[in-house]
mmCIF file of the N, C-alpha and C atoms, coordinates in Angstrom:
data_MODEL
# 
_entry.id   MODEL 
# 
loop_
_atom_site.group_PDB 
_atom_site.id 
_atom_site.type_symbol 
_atom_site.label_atom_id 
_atom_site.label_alt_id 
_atom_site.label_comp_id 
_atom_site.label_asym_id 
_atom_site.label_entity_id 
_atom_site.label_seq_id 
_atom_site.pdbx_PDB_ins_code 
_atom_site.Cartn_x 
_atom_site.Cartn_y 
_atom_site.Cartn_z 
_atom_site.occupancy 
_atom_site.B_iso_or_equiv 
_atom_site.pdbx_formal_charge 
_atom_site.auth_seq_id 
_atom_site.auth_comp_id 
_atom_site.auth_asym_id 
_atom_site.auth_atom_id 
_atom_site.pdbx_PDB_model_num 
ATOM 1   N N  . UNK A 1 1  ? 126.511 -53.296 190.281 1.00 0.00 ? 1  UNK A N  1 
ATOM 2   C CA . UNK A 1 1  ? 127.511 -52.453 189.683 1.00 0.00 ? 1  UNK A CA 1 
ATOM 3   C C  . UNK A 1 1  ? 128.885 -53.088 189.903 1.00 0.00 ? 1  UNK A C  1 
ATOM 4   N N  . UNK A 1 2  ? 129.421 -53.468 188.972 1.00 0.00 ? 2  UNK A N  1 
ATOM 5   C CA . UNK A 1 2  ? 131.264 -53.642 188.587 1.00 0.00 ? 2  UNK A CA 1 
ATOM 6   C C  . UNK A 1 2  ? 132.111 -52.719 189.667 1.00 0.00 ? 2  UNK A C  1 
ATOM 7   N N  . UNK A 1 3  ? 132.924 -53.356 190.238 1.00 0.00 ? 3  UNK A N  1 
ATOM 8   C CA . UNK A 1 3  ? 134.116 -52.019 191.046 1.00 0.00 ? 3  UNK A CA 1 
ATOM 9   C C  . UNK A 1 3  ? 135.324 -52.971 190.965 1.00 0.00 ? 3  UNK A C  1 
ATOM 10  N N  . UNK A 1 4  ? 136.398 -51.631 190.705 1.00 0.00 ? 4  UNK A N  1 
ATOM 11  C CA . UNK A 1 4  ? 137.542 -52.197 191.114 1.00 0.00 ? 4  UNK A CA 1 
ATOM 12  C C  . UNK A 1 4  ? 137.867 -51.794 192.904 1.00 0.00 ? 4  UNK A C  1 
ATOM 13  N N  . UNK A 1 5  ? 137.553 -51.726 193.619 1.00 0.00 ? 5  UNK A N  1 
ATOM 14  C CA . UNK A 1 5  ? 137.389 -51.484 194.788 1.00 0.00 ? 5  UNK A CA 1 
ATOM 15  C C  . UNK A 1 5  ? 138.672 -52.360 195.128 1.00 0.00 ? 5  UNK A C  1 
ATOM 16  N N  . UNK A 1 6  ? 138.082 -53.553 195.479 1.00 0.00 ? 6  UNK A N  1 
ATOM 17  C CA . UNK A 1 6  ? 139.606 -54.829 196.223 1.00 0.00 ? 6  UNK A CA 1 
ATOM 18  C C  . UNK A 1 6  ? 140.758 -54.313 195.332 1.00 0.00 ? 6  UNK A C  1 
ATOM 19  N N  . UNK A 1 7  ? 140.994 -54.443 193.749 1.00 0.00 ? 7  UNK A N  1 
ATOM 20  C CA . UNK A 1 7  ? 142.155 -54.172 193.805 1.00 0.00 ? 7  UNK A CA 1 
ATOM 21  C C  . UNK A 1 7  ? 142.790 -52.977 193.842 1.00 0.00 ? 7  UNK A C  1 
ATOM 22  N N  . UNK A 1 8  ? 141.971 -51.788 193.704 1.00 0.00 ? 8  UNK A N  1 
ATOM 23  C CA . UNK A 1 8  ? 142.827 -50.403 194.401 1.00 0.00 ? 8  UNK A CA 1 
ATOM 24  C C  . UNK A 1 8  ? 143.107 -50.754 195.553 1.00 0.00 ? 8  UNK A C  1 
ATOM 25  N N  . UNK A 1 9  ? 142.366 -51.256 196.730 1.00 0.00 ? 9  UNK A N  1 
ATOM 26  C CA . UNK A 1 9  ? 142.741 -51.646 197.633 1.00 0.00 ? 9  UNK A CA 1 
ATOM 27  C C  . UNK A 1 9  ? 143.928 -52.218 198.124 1.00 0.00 ? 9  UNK A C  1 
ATOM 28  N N  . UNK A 1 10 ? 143.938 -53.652 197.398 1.00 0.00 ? 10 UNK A N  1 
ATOM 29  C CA . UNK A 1 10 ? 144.909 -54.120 197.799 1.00 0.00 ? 10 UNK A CA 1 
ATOM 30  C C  . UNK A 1 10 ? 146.555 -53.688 197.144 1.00 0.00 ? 10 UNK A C  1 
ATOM 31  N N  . UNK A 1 11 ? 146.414 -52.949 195.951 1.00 0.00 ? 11 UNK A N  1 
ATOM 32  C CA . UNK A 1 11 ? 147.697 -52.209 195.656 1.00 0.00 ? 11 UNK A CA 1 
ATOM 33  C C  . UNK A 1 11 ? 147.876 -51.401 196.560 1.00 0.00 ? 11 UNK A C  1 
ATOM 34  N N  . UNK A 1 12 ? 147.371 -50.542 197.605 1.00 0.00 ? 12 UNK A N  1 
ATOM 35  C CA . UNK A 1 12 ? 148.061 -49.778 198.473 1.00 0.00 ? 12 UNK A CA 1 
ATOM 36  C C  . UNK A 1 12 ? 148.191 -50.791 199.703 1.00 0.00 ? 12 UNK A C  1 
ATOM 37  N N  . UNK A 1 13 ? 147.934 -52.296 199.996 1.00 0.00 ? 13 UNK A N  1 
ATOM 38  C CA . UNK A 1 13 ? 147.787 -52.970 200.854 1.00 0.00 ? 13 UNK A CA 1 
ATOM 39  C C  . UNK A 1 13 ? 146.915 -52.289 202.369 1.00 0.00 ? 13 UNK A C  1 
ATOM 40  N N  . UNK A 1 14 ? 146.137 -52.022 201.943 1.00 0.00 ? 14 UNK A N  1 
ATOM 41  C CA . UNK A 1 14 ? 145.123 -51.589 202.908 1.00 0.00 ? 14 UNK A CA 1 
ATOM 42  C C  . UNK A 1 14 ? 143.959 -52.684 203.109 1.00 0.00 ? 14 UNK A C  1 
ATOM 43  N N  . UNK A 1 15 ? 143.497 -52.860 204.748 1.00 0.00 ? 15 UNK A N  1 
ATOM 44  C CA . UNK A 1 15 ? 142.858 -53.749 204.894 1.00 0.00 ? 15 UNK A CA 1 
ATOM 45  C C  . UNK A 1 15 ? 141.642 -53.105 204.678 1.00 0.00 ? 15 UNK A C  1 
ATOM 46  N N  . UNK A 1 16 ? 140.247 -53.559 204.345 1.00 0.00 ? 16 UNK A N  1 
ATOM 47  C CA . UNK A 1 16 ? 139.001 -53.069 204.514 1.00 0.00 ? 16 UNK A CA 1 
ATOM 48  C C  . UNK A 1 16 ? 138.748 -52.050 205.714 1.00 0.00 ? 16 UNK A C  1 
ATOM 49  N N  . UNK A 1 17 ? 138.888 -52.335 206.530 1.00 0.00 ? 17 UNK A N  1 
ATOM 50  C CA . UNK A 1 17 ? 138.824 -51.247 207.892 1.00 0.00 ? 17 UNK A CA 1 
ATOM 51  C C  . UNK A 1 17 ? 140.011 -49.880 207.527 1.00 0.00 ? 17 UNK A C  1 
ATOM 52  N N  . UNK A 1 18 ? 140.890 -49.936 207.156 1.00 0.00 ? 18 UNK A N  1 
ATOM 53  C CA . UNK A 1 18 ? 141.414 -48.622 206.641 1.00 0.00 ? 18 UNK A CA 1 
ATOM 54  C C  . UNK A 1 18 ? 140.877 -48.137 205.531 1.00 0.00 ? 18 UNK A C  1 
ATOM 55  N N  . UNK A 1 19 ? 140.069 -49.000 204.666 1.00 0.00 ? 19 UNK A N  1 
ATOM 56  C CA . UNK A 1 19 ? 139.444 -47.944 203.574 1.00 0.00 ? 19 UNK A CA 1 
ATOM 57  C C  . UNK A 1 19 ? 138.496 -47.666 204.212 1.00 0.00 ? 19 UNK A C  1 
ATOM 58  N N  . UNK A 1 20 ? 137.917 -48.175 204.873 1.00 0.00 ? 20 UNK A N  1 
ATOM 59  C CA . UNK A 1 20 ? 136.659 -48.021 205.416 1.00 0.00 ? 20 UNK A CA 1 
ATOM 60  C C  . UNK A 1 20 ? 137.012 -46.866 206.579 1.00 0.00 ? 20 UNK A C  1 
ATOM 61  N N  . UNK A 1 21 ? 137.977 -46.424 207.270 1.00 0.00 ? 21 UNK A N  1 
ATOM 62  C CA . UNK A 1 21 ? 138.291 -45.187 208.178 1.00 0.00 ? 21 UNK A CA 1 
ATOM 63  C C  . UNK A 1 21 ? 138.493 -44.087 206.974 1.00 0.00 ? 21 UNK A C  1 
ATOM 64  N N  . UNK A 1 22 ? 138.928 -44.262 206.116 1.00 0.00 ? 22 UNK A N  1 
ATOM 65  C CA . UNK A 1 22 ? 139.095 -43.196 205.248 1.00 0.00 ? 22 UNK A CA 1 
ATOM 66  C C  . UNK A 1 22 ? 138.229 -42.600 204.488 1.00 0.00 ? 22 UNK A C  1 
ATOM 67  N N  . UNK A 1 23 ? 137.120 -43.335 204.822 1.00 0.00 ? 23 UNK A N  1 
ATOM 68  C CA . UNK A 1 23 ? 135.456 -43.229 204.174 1.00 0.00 ? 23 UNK A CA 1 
ATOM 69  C C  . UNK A 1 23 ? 134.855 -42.901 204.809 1.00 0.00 ? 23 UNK A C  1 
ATOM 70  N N  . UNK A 1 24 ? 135.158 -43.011 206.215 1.00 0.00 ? 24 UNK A N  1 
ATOM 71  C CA . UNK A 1 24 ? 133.955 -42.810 207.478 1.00 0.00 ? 24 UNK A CA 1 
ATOM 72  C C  . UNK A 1 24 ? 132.930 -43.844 206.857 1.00 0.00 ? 24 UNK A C  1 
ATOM 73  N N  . UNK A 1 25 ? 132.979 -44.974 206.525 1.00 0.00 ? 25 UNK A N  1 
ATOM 74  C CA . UNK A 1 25 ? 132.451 -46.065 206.391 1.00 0.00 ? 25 UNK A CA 1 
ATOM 75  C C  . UNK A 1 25 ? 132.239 -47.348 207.533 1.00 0.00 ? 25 UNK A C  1 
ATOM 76  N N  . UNK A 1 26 ? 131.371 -48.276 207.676 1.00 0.00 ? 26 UNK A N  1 
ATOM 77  C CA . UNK A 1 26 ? 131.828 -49.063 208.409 1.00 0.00 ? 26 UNK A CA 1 
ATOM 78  C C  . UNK A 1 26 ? 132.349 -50.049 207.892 1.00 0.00 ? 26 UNK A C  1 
ATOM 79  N N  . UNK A 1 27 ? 133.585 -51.084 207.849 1.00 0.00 ? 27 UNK A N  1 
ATOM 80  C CA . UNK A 1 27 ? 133.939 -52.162 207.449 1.00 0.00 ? 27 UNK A CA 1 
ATOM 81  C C  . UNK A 1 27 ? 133.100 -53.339 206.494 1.00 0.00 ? 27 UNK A C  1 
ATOM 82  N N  . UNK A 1 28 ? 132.177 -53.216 206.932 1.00 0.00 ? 28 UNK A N  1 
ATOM 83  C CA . UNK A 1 28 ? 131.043 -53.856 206.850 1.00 0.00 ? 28 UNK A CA 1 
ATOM 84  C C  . UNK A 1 28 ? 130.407 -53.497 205.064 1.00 0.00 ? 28 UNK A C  1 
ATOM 85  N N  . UNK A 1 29 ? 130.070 -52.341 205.008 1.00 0.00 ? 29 UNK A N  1 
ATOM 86  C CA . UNK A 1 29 ? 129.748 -52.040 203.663 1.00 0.00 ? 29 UNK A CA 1 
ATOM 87  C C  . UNK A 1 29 ? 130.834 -51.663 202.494 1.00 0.00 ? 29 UNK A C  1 
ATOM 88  N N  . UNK A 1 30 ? 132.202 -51.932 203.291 1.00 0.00 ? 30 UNK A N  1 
ATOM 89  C CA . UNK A 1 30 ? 132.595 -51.834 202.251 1.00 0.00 ? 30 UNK A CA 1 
ATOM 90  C C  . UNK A 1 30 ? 133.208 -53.030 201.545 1.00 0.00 ? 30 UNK A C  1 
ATOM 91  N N  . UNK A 1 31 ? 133.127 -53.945 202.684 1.00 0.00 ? 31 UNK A N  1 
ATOM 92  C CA . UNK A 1 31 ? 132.597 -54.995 201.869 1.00 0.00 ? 31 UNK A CA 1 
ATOM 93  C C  . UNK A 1 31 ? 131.420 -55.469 200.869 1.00 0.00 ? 31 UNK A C  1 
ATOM 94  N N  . UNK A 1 32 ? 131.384 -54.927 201.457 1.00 0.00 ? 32 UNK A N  1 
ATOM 95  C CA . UNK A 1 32 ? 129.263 -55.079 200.952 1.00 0.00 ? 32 UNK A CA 1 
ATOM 96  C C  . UNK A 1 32 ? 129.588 -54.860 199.339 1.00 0.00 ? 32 UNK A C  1 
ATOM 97  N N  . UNK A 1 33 ? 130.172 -53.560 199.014 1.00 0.00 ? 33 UNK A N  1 
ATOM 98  C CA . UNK A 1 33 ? 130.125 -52.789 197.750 1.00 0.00 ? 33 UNK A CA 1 
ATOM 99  C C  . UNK A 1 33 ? 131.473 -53.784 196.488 1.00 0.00 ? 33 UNK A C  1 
ATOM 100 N N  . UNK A 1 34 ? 132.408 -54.548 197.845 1.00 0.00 ? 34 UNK A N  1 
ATOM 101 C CA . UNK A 1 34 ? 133.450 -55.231 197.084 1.00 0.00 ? 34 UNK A CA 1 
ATOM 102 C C  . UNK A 1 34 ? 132.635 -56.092 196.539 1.00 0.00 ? 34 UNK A C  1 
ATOM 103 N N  . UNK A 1 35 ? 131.959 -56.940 197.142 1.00 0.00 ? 35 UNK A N  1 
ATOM 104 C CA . UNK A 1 35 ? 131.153 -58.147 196.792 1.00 0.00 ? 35 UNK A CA 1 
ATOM 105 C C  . UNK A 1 35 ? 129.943 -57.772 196.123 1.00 0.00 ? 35 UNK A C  1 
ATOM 106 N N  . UNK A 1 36 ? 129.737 -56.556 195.604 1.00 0.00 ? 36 UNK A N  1 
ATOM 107 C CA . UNK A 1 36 ? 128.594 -56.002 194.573 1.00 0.00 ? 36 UNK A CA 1 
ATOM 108 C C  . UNK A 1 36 ? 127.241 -56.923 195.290 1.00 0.00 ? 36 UNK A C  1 
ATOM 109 N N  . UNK A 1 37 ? 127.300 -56.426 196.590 1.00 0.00 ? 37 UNK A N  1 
ATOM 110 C CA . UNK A 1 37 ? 126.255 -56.471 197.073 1.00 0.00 ? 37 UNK A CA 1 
ATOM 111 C C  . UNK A 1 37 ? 125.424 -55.689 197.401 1.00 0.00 ? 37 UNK A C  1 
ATOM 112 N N  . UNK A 1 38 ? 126.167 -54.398 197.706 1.00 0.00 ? 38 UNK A N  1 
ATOM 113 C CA . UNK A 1 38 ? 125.290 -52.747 197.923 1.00 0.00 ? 38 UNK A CA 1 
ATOM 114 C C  . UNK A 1 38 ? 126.233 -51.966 196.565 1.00 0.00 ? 38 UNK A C  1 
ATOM 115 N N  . UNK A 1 39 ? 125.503 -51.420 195.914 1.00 0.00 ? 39 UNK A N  1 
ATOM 116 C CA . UNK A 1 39 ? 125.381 -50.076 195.398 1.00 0.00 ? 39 UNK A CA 1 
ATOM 117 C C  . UNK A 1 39 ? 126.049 -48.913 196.444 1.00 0.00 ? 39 UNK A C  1 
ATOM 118 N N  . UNK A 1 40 ? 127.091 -48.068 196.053 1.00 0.00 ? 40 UNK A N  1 
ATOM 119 C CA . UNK A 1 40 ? 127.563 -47.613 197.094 1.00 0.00 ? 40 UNK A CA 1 
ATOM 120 C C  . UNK A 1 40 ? 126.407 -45.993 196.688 1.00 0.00 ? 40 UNK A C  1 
ATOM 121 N N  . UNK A 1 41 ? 125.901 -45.067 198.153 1.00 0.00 ? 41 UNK A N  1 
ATOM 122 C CA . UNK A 1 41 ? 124.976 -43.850 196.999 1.00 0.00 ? 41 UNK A CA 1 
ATOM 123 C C  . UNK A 1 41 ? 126.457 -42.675 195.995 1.00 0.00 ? 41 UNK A C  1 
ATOM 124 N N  . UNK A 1 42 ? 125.441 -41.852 195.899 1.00 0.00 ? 42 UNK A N  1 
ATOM 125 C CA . UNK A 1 42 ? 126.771 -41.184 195.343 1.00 0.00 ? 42 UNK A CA 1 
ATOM 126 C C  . UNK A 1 42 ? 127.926 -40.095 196.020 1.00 0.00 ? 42 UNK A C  1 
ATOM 127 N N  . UNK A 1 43 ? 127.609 -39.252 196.894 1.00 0.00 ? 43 UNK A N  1 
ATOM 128 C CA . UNK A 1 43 ? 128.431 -39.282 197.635 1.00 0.00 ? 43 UNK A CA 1 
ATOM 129 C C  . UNK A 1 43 ? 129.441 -40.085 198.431 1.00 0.00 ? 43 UNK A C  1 
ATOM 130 N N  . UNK A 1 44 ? 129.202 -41.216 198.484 1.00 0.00 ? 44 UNK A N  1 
ATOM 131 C CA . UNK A 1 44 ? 130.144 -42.283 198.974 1.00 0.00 ? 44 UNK A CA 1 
ATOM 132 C C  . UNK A 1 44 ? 131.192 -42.663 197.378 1.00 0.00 ? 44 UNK A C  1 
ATOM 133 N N  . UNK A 1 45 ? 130.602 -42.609 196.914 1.00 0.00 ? 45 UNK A N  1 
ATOM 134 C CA . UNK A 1 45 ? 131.121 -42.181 195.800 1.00 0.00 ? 45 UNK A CA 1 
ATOM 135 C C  . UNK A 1 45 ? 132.318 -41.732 195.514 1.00 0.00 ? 45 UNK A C  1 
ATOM 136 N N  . UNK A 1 46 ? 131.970 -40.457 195.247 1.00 0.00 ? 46 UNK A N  1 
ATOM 137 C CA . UNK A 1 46 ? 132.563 -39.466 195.185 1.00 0.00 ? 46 UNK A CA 1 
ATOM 138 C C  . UNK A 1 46 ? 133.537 -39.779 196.573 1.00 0.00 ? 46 UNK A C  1 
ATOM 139 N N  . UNK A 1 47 ? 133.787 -40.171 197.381 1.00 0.00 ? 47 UNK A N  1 
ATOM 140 C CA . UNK A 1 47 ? 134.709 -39.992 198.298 1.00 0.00 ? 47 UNK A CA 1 
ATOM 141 C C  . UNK A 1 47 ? 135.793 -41.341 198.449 1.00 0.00 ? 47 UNK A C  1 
ATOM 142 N N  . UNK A 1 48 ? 135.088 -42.160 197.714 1.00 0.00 ? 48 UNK A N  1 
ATOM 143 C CA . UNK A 1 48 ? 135.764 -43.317 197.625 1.00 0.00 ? 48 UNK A CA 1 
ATOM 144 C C  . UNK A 1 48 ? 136.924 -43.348 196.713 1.00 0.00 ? 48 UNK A C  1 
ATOM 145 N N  . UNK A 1 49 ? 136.102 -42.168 195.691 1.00 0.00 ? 49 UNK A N  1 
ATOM 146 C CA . UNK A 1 49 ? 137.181 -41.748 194.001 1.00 0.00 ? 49 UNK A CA 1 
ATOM 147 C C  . UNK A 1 49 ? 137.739 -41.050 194.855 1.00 0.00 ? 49 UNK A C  1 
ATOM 148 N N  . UNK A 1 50 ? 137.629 -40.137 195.832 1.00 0.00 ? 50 UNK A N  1 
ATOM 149 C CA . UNK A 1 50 ? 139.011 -39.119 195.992 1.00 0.00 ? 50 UNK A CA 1 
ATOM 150 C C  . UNK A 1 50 ? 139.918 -40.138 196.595 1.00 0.00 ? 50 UNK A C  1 
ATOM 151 N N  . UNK A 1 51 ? 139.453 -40.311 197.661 1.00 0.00 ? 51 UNK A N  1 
ATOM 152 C CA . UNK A 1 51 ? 140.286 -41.530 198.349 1.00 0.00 ? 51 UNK A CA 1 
ATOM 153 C C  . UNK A 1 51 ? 141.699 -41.758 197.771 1.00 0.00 ? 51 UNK A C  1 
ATOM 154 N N  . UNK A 1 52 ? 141.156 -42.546 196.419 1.00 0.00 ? 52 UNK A N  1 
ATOM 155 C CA . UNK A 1 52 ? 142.047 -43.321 195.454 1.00 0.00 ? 52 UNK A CA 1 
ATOM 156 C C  . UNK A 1 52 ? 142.595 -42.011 194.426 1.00 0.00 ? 52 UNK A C  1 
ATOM 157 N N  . UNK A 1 53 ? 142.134 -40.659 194.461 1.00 0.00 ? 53 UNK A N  1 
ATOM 158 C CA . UNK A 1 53 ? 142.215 -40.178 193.746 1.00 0.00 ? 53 UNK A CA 1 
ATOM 159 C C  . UNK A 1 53 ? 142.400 -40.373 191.992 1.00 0.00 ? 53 UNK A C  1 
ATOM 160 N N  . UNK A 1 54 ? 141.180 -40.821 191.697 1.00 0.00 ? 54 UNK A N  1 
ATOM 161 C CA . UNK A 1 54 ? 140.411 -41.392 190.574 1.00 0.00 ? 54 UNK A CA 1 
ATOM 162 C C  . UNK A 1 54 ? 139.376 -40.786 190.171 1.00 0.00 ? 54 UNK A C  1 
ATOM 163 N N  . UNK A 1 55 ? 138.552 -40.904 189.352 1.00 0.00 ? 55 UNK A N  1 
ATOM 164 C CA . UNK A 1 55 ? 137.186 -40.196 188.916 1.00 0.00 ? 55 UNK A CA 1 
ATOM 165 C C  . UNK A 1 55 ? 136.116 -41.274 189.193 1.00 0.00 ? 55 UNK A C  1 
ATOM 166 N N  . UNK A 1 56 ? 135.079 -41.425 189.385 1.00 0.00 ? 56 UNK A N  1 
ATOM 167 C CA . UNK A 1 56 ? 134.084 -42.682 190.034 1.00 0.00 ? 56 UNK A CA 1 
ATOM 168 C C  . UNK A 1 56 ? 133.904 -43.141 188.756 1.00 0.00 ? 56 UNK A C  1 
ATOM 169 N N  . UNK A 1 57 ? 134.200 -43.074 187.575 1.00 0.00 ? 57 UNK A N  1 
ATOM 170 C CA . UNK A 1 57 ? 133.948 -43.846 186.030 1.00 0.00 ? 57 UNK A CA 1 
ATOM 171 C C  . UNK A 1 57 ? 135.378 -44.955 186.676 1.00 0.00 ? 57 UNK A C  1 
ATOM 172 N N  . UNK A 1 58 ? 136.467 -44.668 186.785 1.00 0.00 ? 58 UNK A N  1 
ATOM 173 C CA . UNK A 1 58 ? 137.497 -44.983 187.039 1.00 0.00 ? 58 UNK A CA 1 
ATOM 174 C C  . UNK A 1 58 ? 137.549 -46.368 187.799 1.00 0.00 ? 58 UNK A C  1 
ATOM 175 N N  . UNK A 1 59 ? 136.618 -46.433 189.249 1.00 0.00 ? 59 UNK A N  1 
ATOM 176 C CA . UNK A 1 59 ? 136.614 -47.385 189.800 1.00 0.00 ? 59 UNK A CA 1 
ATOM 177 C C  . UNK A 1 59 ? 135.330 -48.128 189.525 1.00 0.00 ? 59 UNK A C  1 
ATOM 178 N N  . UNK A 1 60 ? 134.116 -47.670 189.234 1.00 0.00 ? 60 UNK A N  1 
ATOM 179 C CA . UNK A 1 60 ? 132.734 -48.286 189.281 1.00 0.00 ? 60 UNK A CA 1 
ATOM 180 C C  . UNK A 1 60 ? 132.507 -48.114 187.911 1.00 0.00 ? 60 UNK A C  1 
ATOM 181 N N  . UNK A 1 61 ? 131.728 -49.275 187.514 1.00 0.00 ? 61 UNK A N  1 
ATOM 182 C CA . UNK A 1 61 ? 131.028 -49.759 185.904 1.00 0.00 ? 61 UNK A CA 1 
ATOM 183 C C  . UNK A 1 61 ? 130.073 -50.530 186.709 1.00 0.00 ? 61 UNK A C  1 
ATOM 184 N N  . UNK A 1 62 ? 128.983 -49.840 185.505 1.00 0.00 ? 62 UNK A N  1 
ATOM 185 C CA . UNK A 1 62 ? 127.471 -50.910 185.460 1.00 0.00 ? 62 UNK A CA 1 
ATOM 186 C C  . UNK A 1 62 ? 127.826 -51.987 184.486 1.00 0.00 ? 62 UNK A C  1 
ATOM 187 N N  . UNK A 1 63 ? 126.887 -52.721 185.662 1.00 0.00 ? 63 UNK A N  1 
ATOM 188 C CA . UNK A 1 63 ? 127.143 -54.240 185.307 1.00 0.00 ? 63 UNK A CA 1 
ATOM 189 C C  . UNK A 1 63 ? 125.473 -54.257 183.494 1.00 0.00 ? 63 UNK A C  1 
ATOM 190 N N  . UNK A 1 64 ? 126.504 -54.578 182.758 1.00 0.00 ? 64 UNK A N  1 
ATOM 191 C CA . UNK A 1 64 ? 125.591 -54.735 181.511 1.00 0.00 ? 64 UNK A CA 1 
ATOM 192 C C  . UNK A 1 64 ? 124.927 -56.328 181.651 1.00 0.00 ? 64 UNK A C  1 
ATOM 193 N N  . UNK A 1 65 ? 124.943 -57.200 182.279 1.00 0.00 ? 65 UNK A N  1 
ATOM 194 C CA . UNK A 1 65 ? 124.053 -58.010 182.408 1.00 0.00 ? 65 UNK A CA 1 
ATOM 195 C C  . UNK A 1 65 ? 122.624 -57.869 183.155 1.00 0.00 ? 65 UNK A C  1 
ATOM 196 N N  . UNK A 1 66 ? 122.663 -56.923 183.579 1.00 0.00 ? 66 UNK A N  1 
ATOM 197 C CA . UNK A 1 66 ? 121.424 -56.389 184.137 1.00 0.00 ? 66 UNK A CA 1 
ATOM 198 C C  . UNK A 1 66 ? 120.485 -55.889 183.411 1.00 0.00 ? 66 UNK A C  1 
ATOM 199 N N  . UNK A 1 67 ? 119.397 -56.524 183.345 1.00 0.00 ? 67 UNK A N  1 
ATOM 200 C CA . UNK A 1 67 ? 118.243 -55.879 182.284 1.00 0.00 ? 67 UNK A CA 1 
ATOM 201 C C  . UNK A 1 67 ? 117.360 -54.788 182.747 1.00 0.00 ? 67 UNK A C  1 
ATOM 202 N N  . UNK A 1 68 ? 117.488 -53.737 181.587 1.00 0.00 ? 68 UNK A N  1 
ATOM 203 C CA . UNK A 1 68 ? 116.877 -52.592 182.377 1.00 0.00 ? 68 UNK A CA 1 
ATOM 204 C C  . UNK A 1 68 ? 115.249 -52.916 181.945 1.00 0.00 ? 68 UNK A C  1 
ATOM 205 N N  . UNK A 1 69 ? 115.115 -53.057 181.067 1.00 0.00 ? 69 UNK A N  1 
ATOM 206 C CA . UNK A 1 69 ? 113.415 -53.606 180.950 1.00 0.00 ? 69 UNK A CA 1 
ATOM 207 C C  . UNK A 1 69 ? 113.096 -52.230 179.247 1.00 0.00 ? 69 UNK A C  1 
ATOM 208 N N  . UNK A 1 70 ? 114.494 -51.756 178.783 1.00 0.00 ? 70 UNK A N  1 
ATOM 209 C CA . UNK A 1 70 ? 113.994 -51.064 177.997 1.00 0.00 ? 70 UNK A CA 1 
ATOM 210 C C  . UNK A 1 70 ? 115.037 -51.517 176.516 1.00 0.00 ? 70 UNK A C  1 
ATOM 211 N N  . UNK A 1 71 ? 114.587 -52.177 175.475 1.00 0.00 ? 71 UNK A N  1 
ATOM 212 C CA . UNK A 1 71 ? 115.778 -52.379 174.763 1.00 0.00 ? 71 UNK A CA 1 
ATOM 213 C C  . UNK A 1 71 ? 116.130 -50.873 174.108 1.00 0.00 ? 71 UNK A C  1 
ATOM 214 N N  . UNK A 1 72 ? 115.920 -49.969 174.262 1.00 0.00 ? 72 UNK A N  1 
ATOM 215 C CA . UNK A 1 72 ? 116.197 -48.777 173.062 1.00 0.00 ? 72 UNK A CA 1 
ATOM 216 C C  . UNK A 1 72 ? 117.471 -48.571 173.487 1.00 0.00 ? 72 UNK A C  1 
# 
């Protein structure tokens, strides 16, 4: 999944560990989710959009190179 994660981020100049306190996250995954390595679930979600006060369409897009296995 697509995020603008780093650069909301870095427009408020917040390091990973402050988004990540503001998430009750650990540092760690929220990297994870910058580097579209984890899927964040949806409640994390949802708290990541308030955070930024955004809607989760706002910061996260599916990645359309991903084949779902269904062309319809």
């Amino acid at each position: 999944m697509k995020n603008r994660l780093r650069e909301l981020r870095a427009a408020r100049r917040w390091s990973q560990a402050d988004l990540a306190d503001r998430c009750q996250v650990s540092r760690q995954a929220i990297n994870a989710i910058e580097t579209e390595r984890y899927d964040p679930s949806l409640p994390l979600a949802f708290t990541i959009a308030d955070v930024f006060g955004l809607t989760i369409e706002e910061i996260f897009r599916p990645d359309r190179t991903e084949t779902t296995g269904d062309p319809a």
